[in-house]
C-alpha positions in Angstrom: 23.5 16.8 -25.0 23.7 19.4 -22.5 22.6 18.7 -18.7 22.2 21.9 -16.5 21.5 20.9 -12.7 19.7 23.4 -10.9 20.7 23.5 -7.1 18.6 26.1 -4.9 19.8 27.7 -1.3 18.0 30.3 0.8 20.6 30.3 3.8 23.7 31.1 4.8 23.2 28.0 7.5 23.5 25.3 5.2 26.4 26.6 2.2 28.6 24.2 3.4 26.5 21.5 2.6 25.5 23.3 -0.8 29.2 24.1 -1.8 29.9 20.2 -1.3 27.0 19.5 -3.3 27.6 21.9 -6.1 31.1 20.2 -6.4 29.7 16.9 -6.8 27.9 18.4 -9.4 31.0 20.2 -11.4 32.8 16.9 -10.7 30.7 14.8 -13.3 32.8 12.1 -15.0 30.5 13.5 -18.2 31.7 16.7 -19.6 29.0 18.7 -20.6 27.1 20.2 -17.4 26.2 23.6 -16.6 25.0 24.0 -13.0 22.9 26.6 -11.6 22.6 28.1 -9.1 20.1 30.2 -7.5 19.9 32.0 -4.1 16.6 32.3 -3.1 16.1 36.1 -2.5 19.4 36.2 0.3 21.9 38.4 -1.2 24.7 37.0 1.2 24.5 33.7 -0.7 24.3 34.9 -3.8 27.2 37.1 -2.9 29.7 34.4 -1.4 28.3 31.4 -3.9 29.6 33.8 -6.9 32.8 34.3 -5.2 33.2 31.0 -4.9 32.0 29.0 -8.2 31.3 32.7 -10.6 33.6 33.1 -13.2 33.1 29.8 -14.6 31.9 28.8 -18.0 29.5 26.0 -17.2 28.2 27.9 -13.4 25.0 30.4 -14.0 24.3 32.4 -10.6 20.6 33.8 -10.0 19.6 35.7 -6.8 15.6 35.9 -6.9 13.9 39.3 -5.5 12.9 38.2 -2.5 12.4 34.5 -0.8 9.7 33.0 -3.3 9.9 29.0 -2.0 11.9 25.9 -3.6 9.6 25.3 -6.6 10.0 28.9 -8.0 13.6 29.0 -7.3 13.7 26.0 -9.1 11.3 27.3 -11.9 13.7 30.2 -12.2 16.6 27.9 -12.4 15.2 26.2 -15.2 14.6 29.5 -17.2 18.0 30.7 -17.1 19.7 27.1 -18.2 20.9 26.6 -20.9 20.7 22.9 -21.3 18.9 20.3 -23.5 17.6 18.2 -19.9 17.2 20.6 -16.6 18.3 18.0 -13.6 17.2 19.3 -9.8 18.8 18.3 -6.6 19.0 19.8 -3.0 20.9 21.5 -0.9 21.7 18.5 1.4 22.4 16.1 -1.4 25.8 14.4 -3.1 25.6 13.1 -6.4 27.1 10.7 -7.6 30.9 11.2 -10.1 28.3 9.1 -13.2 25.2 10.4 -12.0 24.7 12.5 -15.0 26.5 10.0 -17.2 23.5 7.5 -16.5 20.7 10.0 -16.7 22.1 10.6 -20.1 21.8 7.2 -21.3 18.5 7.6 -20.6 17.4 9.8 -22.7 19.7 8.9 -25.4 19.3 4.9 -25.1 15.4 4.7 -23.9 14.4 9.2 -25.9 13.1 9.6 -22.2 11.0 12.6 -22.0 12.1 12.7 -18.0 14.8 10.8 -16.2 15.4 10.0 -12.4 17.3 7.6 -10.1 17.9 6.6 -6.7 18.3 8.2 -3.2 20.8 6.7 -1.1 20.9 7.5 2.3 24.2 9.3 3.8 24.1 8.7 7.6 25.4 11.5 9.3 24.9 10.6 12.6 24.8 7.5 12.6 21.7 5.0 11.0 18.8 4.6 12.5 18.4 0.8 12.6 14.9 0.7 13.9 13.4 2.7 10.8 12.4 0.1 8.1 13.3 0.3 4.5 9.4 0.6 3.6 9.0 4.2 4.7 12.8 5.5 3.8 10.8 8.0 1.7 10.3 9.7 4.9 14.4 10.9 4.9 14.6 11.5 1.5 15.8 8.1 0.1 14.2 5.4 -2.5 12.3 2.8 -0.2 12.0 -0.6 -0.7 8.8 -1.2 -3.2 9.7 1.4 -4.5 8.5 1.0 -8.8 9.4 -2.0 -10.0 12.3 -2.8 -7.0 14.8 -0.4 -6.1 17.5 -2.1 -8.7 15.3 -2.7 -11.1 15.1 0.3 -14.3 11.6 1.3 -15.6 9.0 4.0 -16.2 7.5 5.1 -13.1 5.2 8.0 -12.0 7.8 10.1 -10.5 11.3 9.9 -8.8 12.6 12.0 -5.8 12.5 15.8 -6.3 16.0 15.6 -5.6 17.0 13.6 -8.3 15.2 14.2 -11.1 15.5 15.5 -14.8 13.4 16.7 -17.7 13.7 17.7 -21.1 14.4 21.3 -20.7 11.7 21.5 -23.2 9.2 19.7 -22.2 9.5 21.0 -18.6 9.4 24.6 -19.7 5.8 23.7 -22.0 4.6 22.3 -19.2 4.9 25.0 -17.3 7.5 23.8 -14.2 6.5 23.1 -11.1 3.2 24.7 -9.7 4.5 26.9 -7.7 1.6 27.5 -5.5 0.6 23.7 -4.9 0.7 24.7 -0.9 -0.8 28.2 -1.2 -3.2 28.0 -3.5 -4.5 24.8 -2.3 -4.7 26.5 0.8 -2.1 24.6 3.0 1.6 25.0 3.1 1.5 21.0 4.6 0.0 19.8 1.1 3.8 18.5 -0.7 4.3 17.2 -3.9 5.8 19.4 -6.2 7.1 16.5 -8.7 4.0 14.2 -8.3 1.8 17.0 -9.6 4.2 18.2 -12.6 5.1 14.6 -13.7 0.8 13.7 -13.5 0.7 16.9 -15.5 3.5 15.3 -18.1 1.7 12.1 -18.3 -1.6 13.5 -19.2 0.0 15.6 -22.0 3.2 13.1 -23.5 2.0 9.7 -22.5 4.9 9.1 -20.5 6.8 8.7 -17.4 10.3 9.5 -15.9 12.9 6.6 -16.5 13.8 5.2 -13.7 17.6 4.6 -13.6 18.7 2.9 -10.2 22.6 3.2 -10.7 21.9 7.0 -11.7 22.5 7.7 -7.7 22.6 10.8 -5.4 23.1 10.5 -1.6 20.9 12.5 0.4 22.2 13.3 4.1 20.1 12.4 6.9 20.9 14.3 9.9 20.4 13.5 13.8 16.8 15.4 13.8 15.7 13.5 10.7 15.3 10.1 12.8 13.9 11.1 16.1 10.5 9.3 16.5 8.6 13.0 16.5 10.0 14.5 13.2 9.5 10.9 11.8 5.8 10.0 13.0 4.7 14.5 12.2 6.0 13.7 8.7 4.3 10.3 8.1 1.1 12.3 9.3 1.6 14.9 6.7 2.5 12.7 4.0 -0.3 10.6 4.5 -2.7 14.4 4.3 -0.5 15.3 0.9 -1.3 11.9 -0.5 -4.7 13.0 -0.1 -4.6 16.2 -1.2 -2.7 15.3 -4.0 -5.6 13.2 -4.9 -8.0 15.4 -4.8 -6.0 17.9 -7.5 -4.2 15.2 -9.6 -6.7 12.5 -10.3 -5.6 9.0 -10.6 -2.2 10.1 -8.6 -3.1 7.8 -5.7 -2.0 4.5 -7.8 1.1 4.0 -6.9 0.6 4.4 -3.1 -2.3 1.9 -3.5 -0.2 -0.9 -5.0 2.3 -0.1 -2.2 -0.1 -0.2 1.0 -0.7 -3.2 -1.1 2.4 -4.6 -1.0 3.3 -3.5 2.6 0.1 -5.1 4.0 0.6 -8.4 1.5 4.3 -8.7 1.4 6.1 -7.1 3.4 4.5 -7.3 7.0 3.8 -11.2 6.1 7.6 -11.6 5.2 9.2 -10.2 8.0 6.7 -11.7 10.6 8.1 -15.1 9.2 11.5 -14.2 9.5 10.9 -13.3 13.1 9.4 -16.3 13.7 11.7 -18.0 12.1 14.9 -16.3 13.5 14.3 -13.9 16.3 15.9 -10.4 16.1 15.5 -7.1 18.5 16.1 -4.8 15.5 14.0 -6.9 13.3 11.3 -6.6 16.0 11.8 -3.0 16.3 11.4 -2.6 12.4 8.1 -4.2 12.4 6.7 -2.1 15.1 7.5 0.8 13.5 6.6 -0.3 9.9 3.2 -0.8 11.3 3.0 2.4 13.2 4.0 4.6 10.3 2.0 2.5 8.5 -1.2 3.8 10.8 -0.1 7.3 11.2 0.1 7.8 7.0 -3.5 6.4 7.4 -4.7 8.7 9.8 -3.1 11.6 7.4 -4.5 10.3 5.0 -8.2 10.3 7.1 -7.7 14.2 8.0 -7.4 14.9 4.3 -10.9 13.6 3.5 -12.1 15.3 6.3 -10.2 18.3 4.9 -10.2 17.8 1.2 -13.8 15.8 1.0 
């Protein structure tokens, strides 16, 4: 079974961080992985990542016309693979030596139709103690509740965009990813781009993405990532995609409903009687802020039904 990765880049600013994750790509303890790459629409990547990695048997370069967004350049990566499952990860990610190993055993062990596992977060600048594990979605990373528990394999909805693999055929009947979830919805805040295509896959094969925790990627969190600003604007606009996505992929809400369920039954109850029990500043700290990001996801989510209906 062939595994092509498809890894995307529209800048020159961040090739170091997408040469050190195609390398962790081309460094896959399993043998047969094709990456690639595509530069979306800057020549001067295209240019320097072919100088670098061309030449190779298992590395496909693209360079799209012009800058067309991740989910085309994606789309376009998926075209020009040559694999029997088309994996995705970012620019800004590492994965894992066995990442592909496990995602194989997937689909070999389970005949997954889609495979995914877990973000991990790389601190670059240090770790932001204060930011509970509930709402480590925000940097890119699995969060606690997350499916079934973060260790724990199963069929979920969807994994992170960044790690996350289909059946090259399936993906390709499917159509990809809808390319224009932001502008034809009419909002370039509505995100979602894996939610939507794996509601889509659901609806048409019955099934999920496998959920495969040891499958892991690290996704780097830099210093701008945890500033309480950039953390409460994206909880905002998470909570208005959850809406949105909604309103375009019916019955897509469920899994955030069972979590709000869990935060609000579980999790705020558990670590209020650990407080109690043993008093802790960064424990205090967490609360607060689970609570607040809890709130500002709900007013998000209350400006896309005054948006959406």
């Amino acid at each position: 079974m062939r595994v092509s990765v498809v890894l995307c880049e529209h800048t020159m600013d961040r090739y170091d961080a997408v040469t050190e994750a195609a390398r962790s790509v081309l460094d896959q303890t399993y043998e047969d992985v094709e990456l690639v790459f595509v530069s979306d629409g800057n020549p001067e990547v295209y240019e320097r990542f072919e100088a670098d990695f061309g030449g190779r048997e298992n590395v496909v370069t693209r360079c799209n016309d012009e800058n067309r967004g991740l989910l085309v350049s994606r789309n376009n990566g998926a075209e020009a693979a040559s694999g029997d499952v088309v994996a995705f990860i970012d620019d800004d990610a590492v994965a894992h030596p066995e990442w592909i190993e496990r995602l194989v055993d997937a689909y070999e062990t389970h005949d997954a139709v889609a495979a995914g596992g877990r973000m991990d977060p790389i601190w670059v600048d240090g770790e932001a103690r204060f930011l509970p594990e509930e709402f480590y979605f925000l940097i890119g990373a699995t969060y606690r509740g997350f499916g079934e528990g973060r260790e724990t394999p199963a069929e979920v909805r969807n994994t992170n965009g960044s790690n996350i693999s289909f059946r090259r055929e399936v993906f390709l009947d499917l159509g990809g990813f809808d390319d224009e979830i932001g502008g034809r919805k009419g909002d370039k805040n509505l995100q979602g781009g894996e939610t939507e295509v794996c509601a889509r896959m659901r609806e048409e094969c019955g099934r999920g993405v496998r959920y495969v925790p040891d499958a892991t990627v690290g996704h780097k969190v830099f210093a701008y990532r945890t500033e309480p600003k950039w953390l409460l604007d994206r909880a905002f606009w998470q909570g208005y995609s959850k809406r949105g996505m909604q309103q375009f992929v019916p019955g897509s809400a469920e899994e955030e409903s069972d979590f709000l369920g869990k935060i609000l039954g579980e999790f705020v109850p558990g670590r209020l009687r650990d407080l109690i029990r043993d008093p802790d500043a960064t424990a205090a700290k967490q609360l607060a802020w689970l609570l607040l990001l809890t709130g500002v996801v709900g007013l998000g989510y209350l400006y896309g039904i005054v948006k959406w209906g």
